[in-house]
C-alpha positions as CSV (number, residue, x, y, z in Angstrom):
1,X,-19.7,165.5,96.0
2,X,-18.2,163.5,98.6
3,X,-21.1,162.5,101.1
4,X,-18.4,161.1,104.3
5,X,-18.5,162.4,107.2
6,X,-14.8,164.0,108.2
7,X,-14.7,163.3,112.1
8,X,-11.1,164.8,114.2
9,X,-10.5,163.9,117.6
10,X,-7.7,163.3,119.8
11,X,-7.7,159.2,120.4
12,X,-5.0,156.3,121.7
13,X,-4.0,154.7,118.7
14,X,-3.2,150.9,118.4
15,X,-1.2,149.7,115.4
16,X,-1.3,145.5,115.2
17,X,1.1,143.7,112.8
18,X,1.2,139.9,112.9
19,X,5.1,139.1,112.7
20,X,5.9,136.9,109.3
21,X,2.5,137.5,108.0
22,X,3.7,136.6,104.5
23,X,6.0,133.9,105.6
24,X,2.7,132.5,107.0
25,X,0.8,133.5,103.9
26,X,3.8,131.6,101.7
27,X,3.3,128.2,103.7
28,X,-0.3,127.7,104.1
29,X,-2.8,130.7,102.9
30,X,-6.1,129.1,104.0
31,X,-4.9,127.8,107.4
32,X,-3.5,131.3,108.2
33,X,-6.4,132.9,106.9
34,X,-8.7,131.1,109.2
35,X,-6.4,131.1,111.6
36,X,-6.3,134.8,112.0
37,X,-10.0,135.0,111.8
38,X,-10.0,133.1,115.2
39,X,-7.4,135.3,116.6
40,X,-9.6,138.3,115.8
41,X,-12.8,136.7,117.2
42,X,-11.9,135.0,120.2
43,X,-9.1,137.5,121.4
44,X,-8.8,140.8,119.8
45,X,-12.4,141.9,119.5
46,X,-13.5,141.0,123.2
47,X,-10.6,142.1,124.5
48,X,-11.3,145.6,122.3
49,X,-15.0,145.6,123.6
50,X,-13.7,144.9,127.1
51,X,-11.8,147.8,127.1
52,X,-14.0,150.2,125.4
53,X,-12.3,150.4,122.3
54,X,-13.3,150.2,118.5
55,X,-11.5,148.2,115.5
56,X,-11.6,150.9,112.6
57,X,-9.3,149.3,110.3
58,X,-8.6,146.0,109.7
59,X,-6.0,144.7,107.2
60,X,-4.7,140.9,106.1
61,X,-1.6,141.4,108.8
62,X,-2.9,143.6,111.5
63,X,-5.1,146.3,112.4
64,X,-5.9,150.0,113.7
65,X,-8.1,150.5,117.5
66,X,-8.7,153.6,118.7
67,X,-9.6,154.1,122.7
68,X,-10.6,157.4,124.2
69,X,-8.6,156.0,127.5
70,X,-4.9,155.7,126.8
71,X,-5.1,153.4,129.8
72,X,-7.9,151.1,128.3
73,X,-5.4,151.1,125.0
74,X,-3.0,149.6,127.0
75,X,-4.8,147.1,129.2
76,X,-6.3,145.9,125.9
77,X,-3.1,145.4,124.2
78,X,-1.5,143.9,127.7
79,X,-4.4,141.6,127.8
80,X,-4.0,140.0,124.1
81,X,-0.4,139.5,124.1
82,X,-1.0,137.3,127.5
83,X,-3.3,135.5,125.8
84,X,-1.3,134.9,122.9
85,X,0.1,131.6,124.7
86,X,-3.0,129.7,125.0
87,X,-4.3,130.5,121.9
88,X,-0.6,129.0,120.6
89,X,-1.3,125.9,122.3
90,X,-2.7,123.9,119.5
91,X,-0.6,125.5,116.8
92,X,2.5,123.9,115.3
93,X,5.3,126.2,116.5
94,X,6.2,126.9,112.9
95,X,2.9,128.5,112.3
96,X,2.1,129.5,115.4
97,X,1.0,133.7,115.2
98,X,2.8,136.0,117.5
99,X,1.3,140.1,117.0
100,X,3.8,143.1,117.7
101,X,1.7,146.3,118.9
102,X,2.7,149.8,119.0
103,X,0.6,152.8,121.1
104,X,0.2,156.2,120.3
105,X,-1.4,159.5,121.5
106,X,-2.4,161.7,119.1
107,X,-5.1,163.4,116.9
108,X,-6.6,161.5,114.4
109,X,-9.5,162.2,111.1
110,X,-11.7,159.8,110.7
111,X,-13.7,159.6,107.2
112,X,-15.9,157.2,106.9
113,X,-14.1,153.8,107.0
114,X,-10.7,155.4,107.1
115,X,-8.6,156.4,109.6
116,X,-5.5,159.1,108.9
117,X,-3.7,161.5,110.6
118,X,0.2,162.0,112.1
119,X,-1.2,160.1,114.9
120,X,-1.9,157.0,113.3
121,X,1.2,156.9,111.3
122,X,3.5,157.2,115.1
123,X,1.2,154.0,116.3
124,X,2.4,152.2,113.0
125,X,6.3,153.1,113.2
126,X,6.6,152.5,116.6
127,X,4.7,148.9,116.1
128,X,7.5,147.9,113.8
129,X,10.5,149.1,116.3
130,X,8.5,146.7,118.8
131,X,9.5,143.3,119.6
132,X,7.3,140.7,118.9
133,X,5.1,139.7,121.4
134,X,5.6,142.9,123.2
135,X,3.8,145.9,123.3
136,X,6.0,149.4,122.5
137,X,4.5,152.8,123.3
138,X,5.3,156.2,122.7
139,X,6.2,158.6,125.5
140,X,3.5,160.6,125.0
141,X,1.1,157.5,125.4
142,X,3.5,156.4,128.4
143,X,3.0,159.8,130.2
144,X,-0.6,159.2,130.1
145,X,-0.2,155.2,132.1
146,X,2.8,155.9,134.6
147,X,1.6,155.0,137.3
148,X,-1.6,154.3,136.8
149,X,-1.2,150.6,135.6
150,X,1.0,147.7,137.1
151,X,3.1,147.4,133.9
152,X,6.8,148.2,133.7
153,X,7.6,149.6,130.3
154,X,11.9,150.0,129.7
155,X,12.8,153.4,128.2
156,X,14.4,152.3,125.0
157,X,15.6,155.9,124.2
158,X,14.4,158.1,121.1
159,X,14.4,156.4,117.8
160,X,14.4,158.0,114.1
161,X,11.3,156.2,112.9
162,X,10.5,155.8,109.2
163,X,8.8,158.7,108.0
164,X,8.4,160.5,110.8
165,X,10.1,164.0,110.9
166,X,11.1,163.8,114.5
167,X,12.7,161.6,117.1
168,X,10.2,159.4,119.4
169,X,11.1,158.0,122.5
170,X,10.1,154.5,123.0
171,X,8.6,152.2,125.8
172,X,8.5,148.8,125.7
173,X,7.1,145.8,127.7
174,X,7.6,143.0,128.4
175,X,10.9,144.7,130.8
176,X,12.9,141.5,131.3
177,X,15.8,140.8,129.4
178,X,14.6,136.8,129.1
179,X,12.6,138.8,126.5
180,X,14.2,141.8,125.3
181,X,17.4,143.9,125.7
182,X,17.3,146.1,128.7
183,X,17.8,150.0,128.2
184,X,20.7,151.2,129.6
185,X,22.9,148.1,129.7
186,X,25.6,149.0,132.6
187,X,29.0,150.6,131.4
188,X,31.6,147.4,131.7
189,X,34.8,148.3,133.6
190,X,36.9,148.4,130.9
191,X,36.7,150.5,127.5
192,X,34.1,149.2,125.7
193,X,33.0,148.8,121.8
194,X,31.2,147.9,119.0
195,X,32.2,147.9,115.4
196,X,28.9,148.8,113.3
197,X,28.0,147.6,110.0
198,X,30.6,149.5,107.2
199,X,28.6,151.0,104.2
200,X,29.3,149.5,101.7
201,X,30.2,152.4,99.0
202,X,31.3,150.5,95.6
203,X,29.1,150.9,92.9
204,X,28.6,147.1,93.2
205,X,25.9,146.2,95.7
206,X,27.3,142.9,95.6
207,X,30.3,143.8,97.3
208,X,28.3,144.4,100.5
209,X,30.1,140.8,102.0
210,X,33.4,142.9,101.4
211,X,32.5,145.9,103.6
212,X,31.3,143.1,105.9
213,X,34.1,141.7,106.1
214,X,36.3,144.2,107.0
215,X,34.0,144.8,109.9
216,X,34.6,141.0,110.8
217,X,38.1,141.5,110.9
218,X,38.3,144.2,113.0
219,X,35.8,143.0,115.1
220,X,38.1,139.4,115.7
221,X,40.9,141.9,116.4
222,X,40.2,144.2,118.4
223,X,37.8,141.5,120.7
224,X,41.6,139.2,120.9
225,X,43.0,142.5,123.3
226,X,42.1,141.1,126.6
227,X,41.9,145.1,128.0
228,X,38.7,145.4,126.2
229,X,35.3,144.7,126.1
230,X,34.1,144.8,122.5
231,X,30.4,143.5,121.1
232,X,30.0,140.5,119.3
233,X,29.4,140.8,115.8
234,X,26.3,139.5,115.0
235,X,25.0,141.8,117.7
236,X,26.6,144.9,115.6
237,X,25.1,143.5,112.4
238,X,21.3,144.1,114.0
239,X,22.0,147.9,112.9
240,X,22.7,147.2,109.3
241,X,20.3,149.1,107.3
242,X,19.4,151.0,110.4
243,X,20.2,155.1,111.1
244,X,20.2,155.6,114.9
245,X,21.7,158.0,117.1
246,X,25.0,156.5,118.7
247,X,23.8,157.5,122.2
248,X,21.0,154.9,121.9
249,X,23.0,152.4,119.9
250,X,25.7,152.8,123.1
251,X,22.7,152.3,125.6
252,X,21.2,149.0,123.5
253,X,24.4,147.5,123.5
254,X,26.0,149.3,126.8
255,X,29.4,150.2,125.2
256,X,31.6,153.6,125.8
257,X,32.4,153.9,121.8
258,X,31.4,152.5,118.5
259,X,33.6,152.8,115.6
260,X,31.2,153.1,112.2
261,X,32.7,153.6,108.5
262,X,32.3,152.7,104.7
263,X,34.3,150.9,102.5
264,X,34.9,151.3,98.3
265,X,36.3,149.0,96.2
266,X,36.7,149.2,92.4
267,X,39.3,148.3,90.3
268,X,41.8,146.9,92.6
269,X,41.8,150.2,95.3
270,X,40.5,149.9,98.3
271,X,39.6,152.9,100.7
272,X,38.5,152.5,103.9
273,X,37.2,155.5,106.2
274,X,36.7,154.9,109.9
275,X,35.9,157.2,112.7
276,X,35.4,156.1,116.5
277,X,32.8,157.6,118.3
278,X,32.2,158.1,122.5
279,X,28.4,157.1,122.8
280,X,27.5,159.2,126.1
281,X,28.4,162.6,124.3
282,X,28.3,161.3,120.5
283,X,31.2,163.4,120.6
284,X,33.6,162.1,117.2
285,X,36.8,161.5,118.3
286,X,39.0,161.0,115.4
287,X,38.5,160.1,111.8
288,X,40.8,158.8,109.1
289,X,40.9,157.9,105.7
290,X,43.1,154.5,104.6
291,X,44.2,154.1,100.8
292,X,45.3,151.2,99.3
293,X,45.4,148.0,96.7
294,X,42.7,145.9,97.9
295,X,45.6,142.9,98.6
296,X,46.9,145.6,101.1
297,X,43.6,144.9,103.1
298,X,44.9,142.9,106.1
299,X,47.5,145.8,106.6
300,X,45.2,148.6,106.7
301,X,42.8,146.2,108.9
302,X,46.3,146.3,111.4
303,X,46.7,150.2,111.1
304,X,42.7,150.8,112.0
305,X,43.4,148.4,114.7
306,X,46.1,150.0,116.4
307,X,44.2,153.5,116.2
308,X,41.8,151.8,118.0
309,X,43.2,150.2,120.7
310,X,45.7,153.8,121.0
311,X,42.7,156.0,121.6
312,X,40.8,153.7,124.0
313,X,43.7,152.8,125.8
314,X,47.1,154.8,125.1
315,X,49.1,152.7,127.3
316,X,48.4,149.5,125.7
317,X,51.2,147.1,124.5
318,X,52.1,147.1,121.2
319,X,52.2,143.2,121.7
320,X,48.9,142.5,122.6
321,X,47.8,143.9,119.4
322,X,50.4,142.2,117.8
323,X,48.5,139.1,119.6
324,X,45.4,139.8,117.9
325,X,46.2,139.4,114.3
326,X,44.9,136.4,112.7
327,X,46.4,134.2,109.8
328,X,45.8,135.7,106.8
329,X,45.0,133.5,103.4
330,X,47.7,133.6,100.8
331,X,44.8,134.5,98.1
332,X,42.3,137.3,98.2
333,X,39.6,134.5,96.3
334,X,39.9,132.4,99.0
335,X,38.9,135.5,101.4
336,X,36.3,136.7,99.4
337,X,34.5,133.3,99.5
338,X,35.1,133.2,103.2
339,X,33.2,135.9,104.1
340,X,30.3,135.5,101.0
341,X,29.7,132.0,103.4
342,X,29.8,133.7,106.5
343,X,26.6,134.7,107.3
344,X,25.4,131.4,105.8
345,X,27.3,129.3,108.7
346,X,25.9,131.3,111.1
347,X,22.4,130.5,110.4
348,X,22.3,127.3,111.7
349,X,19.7,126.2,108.7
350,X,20.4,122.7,106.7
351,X,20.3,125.1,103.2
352,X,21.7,127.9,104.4
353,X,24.4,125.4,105.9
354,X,24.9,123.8,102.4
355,X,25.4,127.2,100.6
356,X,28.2,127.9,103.0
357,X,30.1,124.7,101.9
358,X,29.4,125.5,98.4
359,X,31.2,129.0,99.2
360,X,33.9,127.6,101.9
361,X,34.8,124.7,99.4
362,X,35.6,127.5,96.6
363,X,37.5,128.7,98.9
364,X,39.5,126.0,99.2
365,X,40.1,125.4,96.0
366,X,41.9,128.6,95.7
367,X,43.8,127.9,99.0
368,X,43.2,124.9,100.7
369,X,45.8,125.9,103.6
370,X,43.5,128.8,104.2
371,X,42.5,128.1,108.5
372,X,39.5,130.3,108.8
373,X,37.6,128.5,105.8
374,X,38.7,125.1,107.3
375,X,37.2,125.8,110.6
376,X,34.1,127.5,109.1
377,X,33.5,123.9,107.2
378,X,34.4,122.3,110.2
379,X,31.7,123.7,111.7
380,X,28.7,122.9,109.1
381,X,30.1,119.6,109.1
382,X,29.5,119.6,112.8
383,X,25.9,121.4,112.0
384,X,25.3,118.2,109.5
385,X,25.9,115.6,112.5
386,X,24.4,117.1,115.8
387,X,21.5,118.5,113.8
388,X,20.4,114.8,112.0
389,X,21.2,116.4,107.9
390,X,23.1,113.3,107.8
391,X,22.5,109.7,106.9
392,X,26.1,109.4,107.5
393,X,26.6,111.0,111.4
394,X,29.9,109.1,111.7
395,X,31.2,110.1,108.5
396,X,30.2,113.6,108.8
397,X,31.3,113.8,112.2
398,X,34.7,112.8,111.2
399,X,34.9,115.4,108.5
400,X,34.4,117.7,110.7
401,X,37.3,116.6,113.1
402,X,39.6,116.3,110.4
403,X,39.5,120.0,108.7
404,X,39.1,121.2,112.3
405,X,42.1,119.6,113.6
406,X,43.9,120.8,110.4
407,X,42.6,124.6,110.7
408,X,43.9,124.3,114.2
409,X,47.3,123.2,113.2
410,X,47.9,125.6,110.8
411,X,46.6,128.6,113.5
412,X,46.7,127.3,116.9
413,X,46.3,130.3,118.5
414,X,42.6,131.4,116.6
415,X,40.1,131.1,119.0
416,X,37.6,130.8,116.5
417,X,39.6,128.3,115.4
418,X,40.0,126.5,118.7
419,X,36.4,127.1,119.6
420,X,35.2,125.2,115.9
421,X,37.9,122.7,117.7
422,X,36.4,122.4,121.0
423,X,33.2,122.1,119.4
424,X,33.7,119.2,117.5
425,X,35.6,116.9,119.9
426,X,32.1,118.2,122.1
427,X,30.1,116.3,119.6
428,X,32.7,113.5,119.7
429,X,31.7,113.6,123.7
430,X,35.7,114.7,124.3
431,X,34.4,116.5,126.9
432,X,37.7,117.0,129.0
433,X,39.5,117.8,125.6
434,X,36.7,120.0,124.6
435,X,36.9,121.9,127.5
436,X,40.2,122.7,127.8
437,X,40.2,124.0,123.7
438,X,37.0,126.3,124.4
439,X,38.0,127.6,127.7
440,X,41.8,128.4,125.6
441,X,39.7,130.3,123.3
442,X,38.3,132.3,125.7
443,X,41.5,133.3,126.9
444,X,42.5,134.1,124.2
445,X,39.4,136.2,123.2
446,X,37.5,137.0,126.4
447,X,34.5,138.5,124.0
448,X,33.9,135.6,122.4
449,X,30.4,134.7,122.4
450,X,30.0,131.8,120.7
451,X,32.9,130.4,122.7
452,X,30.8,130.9,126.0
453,X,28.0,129.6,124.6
454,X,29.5,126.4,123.2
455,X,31.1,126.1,126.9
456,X,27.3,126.9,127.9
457,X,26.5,123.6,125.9
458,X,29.5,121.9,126.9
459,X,28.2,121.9,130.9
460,X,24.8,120.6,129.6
461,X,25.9,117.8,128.0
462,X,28.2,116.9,130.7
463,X,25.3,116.6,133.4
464,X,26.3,120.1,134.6
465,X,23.2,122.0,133.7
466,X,23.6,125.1,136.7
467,X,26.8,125.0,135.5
468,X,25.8,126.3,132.0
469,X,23.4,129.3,132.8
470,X,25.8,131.5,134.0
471,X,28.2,130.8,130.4
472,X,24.7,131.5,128.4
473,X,23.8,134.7,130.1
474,X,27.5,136.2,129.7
475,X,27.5,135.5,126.0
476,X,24.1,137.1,125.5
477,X,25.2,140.2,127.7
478,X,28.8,140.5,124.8
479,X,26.2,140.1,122.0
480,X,22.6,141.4,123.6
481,X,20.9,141.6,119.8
482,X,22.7,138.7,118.4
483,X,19.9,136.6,116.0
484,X,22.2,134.1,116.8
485,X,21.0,133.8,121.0
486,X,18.0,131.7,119.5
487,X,20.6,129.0,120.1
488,X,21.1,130.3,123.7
489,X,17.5,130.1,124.4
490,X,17.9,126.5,122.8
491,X,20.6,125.8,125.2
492,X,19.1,127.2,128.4
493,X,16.2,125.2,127.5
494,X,18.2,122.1,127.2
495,X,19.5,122.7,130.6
496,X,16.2,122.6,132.1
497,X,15.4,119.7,130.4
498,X,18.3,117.7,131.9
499,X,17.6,119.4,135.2
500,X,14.0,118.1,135.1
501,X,12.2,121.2,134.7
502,X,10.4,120.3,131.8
503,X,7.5,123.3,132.0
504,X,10.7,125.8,131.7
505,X,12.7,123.5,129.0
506,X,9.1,123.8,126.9
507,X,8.3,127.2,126.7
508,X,12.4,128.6,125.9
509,X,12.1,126.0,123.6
510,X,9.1,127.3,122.4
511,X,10.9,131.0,122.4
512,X,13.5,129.9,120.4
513,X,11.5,128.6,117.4
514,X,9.4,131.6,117.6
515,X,12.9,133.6,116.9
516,X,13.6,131.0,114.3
517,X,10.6,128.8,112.8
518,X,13.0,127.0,110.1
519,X,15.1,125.9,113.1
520,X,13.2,122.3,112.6
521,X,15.8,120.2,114.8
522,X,14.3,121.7,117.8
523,X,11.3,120.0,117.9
524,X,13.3,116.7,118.7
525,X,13.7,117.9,121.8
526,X,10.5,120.3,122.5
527,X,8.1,117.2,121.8
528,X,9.3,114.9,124.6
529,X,10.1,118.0,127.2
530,X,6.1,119.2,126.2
531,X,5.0,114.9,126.8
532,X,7.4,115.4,130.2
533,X,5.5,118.7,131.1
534,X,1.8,116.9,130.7
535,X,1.0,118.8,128.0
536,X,0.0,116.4,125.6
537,X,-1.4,118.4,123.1
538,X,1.2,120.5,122.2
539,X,3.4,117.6,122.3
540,X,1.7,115.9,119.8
541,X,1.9,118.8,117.8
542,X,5.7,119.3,117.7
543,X,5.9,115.8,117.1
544,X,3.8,115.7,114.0
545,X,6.1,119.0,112.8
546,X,8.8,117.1,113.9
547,X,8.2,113.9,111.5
548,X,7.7,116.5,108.8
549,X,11.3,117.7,109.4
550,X,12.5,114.2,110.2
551,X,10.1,111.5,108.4
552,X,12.8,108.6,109.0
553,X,13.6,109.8,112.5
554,X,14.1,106.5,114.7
555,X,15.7,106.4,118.3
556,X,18.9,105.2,117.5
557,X,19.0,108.1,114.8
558,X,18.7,110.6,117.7
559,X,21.0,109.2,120.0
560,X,23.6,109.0,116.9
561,X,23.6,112.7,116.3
562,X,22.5,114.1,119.8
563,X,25.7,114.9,122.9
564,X,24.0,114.5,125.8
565,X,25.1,111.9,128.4
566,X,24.0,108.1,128.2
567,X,21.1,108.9,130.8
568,X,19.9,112.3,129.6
569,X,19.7,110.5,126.3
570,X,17.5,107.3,127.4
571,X,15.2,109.6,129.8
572,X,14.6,112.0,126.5
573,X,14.1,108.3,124.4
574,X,11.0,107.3,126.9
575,X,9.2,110.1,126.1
576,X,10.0,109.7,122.1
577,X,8.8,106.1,122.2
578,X,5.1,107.2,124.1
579,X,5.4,109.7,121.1
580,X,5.4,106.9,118.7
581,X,8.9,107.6,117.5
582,X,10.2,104.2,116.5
583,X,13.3,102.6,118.1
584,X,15.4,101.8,114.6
C-alpha cells in the first residue's frame, strides 16, 4: 500500500521551459548543465522564495511553482525574465539561456513529489504558446492580476492548445510589438489577406514543398494587385502545422480574409481545393475544387487568382491581375527544385545557403532560362559575399550580378526579381541604381517585405539611418510573424549603430541572435557596437564567438564583404582593432 500523502488545492501554476534546451544540450552538455544550475540558484529560487512560492517539480529544461497568490505567481515570473539580461551578460549569445513561462489558475493534486491535475497541464500549454522571454497567462490567471499589478498583458485571443479540450484565452507580456505581435493588428484600408499554409494531401509527405509552393505562387500573385494588402509569406508559413480559429489568425496578422486549402498530387493529377474565408465572422465564403494535370499548375494558380481578387474586389480590372502573373519555367523539374530550395534561401545560414544552390543549380540544369531560380542563386551568391562564406568576395559578388542581371532580363517586370537586383548592385555600393530597382519593386508589389527591408538596409548603408526605420517597421507590419524579421532587428540595429547609439545597436543585435543563434555573421558587428557601448565584457565575448565563426577574420576581410559607407566602415574597424582583430 501506497504510503503518499494525496494533497488537492486550488494553486497559481507556473510552467518554465528553457527555449532550445536540446539545442543547448547538443553543443555543450556540461556548460549548460551548470549553467542552468546557476540560473536556478541565483534567480529562480530567490525570486520563488521572494514571492512566497514553492518549486515542486523540477525537470532538465524547466520547472513547475505553485503560489497561493496568483499575484505573487506573476511578480515572481515578471521578476526573473527582467533578470534574464544580466545574468546573459557573460554568456556567448549562442548559448546564452532565455526561459518562456506560462501561468495558470487552477486546482491541482499533489502526491508526494508529484504534481498533476488539469491545472498543471493549462500552465504547460500555454508556456509553449508563449514567446520566449515573455511571460503568457491564462485568462482565468489574468482576471485574478487586472489591475492589481503595473503589467500590461495583450489579449492574444483564445487558442486550441494541445490536449486541452477547450479553448483558452491568452495573455501575454512583454506588450510591445519591439517584442511580440500586438493583438488586434488594425484593419488596413484596403481588402486584406493571407494565404495559409496548403495541406499537403498526396500520399507522399515529401511532396509537402509542392503544396508549398502553390501557396508561394499565389501568394506572389495576388500581393502584385496594388488594391490589396496581402501578408507576406513567411508570416503565413508560422501557422504550418498549427489548427487555430481564423478569427485569431485574422487578429495576429490584422487581415479581413485568409484563403486556406490542400493540395494532392499523384500520378501526374493535380487537385487543388481552396476556400477564402472573412476572419471577423469566420463566415466561408466560397469554396472550389480545381482538377487538372499537374503541368496545368500555373493555370489553375491564374483561375484561383482571379476568384480571389473577384470576391475581394468585384470591380477589379481584369488587367491588373493579368499584371500579376509571373514567368513561368518551361519544365516542371526546374520548378520543383525551385521551390525544394526555397525555404533554404530564406534562412540566411552558410549550409542552409549551400543546400539551396545544390537545389537552384538542378534547377538550372533542367532550364537554365528559368528567372526565379536565377535570382534565387543570385541571392545566396549575394549571402556568400556580404556575410564573409567567401575567400573569393569579388568573385562571388560578381556571380551574383551576373545571374541577377540575367533573371532580370529575362523578367523585368518580377519584383522579386528586381529586388534580388537591387540587392546586389546594394552590395556593389550602386546605391542610386539600387534604389531606383528596389523602390520599382515595390511598385510593382506594394506587399513586398523583403523589398522594404532591403530599401530599409539600403538607407543604412547610405548614411541615412532615420531614413531606414520607418521601411523596417512597414515590412514587419506586411509580415508581423515572419522568422525572417531577425534580419530586421539586424537591420534596425545597424542603424543605431551608424547613428551612434551603440547601447540600442547592442541589445537588437543581441535580440536578433536570440531569434537566430546560428546567425554567426552578426557578431562582426555586435562585438565592436558592445566595445562602443563600454561594455567590455560582453564584447569580448561576441568577439571570442566571433573568431570561432570567423578564425581568419582580418580588417580588410570585413571591409571586403561589409556595404556600409567608407566612414561607418573605419569607425566600426577602431573598435575591431582594440578587439584584437588584425588589420590583414
Amino acid at each position: 500500500m501506497s504510503t503518499r500523502r494525496t494533497q488537492r488545492q486550488l494553486a497559481a501554476i507556473i510552467s518554465v521551459d528553457v527555449v532550445g534546451f536540446s539545442r543547448l544540450m547538443g553543443a555543450d552538455e556540461e556548460v549548460t548543465l551548470a549553467t542552468l544550475k546557476r540560473l536556478q540558484k541565483n534567480i529562480v529560487s530567490p525570486q520563488v522564495l521572494r514571492h512566497q512560492g514553492r518549486i515542486v517539480k523540477l525537470m532538465g529544461d524547466g520547472a513547475i511553482i505553485i503560489f497561493s497568490s496568483v499575484v505573487d505567481a506573476v511578480g515572481a515570473a515578471i521578476a526573473i525574465q527582467e533578470q534574464m539580461h544580466s545574468f546573459n551578460a557573460d554568456i556567448p549569445p549562442e548559448k546564452a539561456v532565455a526561459l518562456r513561462i506560462g501561468i495558470n489558475l487552477g486546482d491541482v493534486i499533489l502526491e508526494g513529489t508529484d504534481i498533476f491535475g488539469d491545472g498543471v497541464n493549462v500552465a504547460a500549454r500555454i508556456q509553449e504558446v508563449c514567446t520566449p522571454g515573455g511571460v503568457a497567462l491564462s485568462a482565468t490567471a489574468h482576471e485574478h492580476v487586472n489591475g492589481k499589478v503595473d503589467i500590461e498583458f495583450a489579449d492574444v485571443g483564445e487558442r486550441v492548445l494541445k490536449n486541452i479540450v477547450r479553448k483558452v484565452r491568452v495573455f501575454r507580456w512583454p506588450n510591445t510589438q519591439t517584442h511580440d505581435t500586438p493583438h488586434r493588428l488594425a484593419l488596413p484600408d484596403k481588402p486584406s489577406i493571407a494565404v495559409l499554409p496548403f495541406d499537403n494531401m498526396s500520399s507522399d509527405p515529401d511532396q509537402d514543398y509542392f503544396a508549398d509552393g502553390v501557396v508561394e505562387g499565389l501568394t506572389a500573385a495576388l500581393s502584385r494587385i496594388r488594391s490589396f494588402f496581402v501578408i507576406a509569406r513567411n508570416s503565413a508559413f508560422a501557422y504550418k502545422g498549427r489548427h487555430m480559429n481564423v478569427i485569431d489568425i485574422g487578429r495576429e496578422l490584422g487581415v479581413g480574409y485568409v484563403l486556406e486549402g490542400s493540395v494532392q498530387r499523384a500520378g501526374g493529377k493535380l487537385r487543388i481545393t481552396v476556400q477564402l474565408i472573412e476572419t471577423t465572422t469566420g463566415a466561408h465564403l466560397w469554396a472550389e475544387k480545381y482538377d487538372g494535370a499537374d503541368s496545368e499548375l500555373f493555370d489553375l494558380q491564374d483561375r484561383i487568382t482571379e476568384q480571389v481578387a473577384g470576391a475581394l474586389q468585384p470591380s477589379i480590372q481584369r488587367a491588373e491581375i493579368d499584371r500579376a502573373l509571373r514567368k513561368r519555367p518551361h519544365d516542371m523539374g526546374a520548378y520543383d527544385y525551385a521551390m525544394r530550395a526555397m525555404r533554404h534561401v530564406w534562412m540566411q545560414e552558410q549550409e542552409e545557403s549551400a543546400m539551396a544552390l545544390e537545389l537552384l543549380e538542378n534547377a538550372l540544369k533542367i532550364d537554365p532560362d528559368y528567372p526565379l531560380a536565377l535570382a534565387l542563386s543570385a541571392w545566396c551568391w549575394s549571402q556568400h559575399s556580404v556575410y564573409n562564406w567567401s575567400d573569393d568576395i569579388v568573385a562571388v559578388k560578381a556571380r551574383g550580378l551576373e545571374m541577377a542581371e540575367k533573371a532580370a532580363g529575362l523578367s523585368g517586370d518580377d519584383p522579386l526579381i528586381l529586388s534580388v537586383l537591387g540587392v546586389v548592385h546594394t552590395f556593389a555600393r550602386n546605391y542610386g541604381t539600387a534604389r531606383i530597382l528596389l523602390e520599382r519593386a515595390i511598385a510593382l508589389d506594394p506587399n513586398s517585405a523583403w523589398a522594404l527591408s532591403r530599401l530599409g538596409w539600403l538607407e543604412v548603408y547610405a548614411d541615412r539611418p532615420a531614413a531606414a526605420f520607418g521601411h523596417f517597421e512597414h515590412a514587419m507590419r506586411l509580415s508581423p510573424l515572419d522568422p525572417m524579421n531577425f534580419n530586421n532587428l539586424v537591420g534596425m540595429a545597424a542603424a543605431h549603430q551608424v547613428s551612434g547609439d551603440f547601447d540600442a545597436s547592442a541589445d537588437l543585435y543581441l535580440r536578433a541572435l536570440m531569434e537566430r543563434p546560428n546567425a554567426f555573421w552578426i557578431h562582426r558587428n555586435l562585438a565592436p557596437a558592445l566595445l562602443a557601448a563600454g561594455r567590455v565584457v560582453e564584447a569580448e565575448t561576441s568577439r571570442d564567438a566571433m573568431l570561432k565563426s570567423y578564425p581568419d577574420l582580418t580588417i580588410k576581410r570585413y571591409k571586403e564583404a561589409m556595404v556600409f559607407s567608407a566612414q561607418a566602415l573605419e569607425d566600426i574597424a577602431v573598435y575591431l582593432r582594440t578587439l584584437g582583430i588584425p588589420e590583414e
